[in-house]
C-alpha positions in Angstrom: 9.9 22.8 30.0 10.9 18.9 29.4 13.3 17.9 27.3 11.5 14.4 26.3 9.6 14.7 23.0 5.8 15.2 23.5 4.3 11.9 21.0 0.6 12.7 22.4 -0.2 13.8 18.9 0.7 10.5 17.0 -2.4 8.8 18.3 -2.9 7.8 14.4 0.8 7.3 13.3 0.1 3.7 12.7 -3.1 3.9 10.9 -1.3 6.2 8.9 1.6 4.6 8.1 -0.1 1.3 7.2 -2.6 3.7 4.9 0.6 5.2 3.2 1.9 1.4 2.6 -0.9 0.5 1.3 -1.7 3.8 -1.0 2.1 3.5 -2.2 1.5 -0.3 -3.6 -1.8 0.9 -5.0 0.2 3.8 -6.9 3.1 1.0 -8.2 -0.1 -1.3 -9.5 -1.8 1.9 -11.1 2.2 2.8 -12.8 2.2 -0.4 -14.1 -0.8 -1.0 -15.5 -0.6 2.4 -17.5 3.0 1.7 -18.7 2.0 -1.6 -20.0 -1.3 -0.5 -21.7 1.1 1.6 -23.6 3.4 -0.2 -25.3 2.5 -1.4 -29.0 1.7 -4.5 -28.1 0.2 -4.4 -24.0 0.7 -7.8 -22.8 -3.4 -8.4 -22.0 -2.3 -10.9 -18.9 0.2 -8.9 -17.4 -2.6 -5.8 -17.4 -5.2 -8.8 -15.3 -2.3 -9.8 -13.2 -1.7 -6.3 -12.1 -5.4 -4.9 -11.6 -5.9 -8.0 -9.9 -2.5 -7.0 -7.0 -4.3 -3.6 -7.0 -7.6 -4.8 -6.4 -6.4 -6.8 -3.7 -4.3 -3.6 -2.3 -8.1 -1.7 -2.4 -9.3 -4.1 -0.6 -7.1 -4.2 2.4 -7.2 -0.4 2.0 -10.9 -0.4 2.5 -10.6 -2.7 5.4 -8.2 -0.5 7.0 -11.6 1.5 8.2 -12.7 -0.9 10.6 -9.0 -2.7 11.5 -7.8 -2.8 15.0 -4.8 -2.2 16.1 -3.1 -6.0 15.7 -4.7 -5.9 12.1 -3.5 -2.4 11.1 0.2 -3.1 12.1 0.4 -6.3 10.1 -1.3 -4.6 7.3 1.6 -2.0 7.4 4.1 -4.7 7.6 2.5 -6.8 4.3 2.3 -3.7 2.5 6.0 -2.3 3.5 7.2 -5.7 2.2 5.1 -5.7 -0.4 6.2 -2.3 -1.8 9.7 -3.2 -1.2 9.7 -6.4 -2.8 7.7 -4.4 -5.8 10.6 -1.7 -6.4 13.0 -4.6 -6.4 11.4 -6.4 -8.9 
């Protein structure tokens, strides 16, 4: 029995992390753009400006499928920023 942790399983952990960045902007966008369409008076080009930062998250989300490994991590690290910047905002 070793005492070192066994990572053989975490083959995907950064696939999945940069998914989960990505996914957690997405689900900020999608808050946002049902909070505004609610108030009495929605605010028509805040709603574009939002859809269009999700769209944009979809899109890298989608191209997450074929990413390699260089292209994954830096998605994870734009979205991570991203999502902190977003919760600061």
């Amino acid at each position: 029995m070793s005492d070192s942790p066994d990572f053989s399983g975490l083959d995907g952990g950064e696939e999945q992390d940069a998914a989960d960045a990505v996914r957690d902007v997405v689900a900020w966008y999608s808050n946002r753009i049902v909070a505004e369409a609610r108030k009495p008076v929605p605010d028509e080009e805040r709603i574009e400006e939002l859809k269009a930062g999700r769209q944009a998250a979809l899109d890298d989300q989608a191209r997450l499928a074929t990413a390699g490994p260089e292209e994954t991590r830096r998605i994870a690290a734009v979205y991570a920023a991203r999502l902190k910047e977003l919760k600061e905002s």
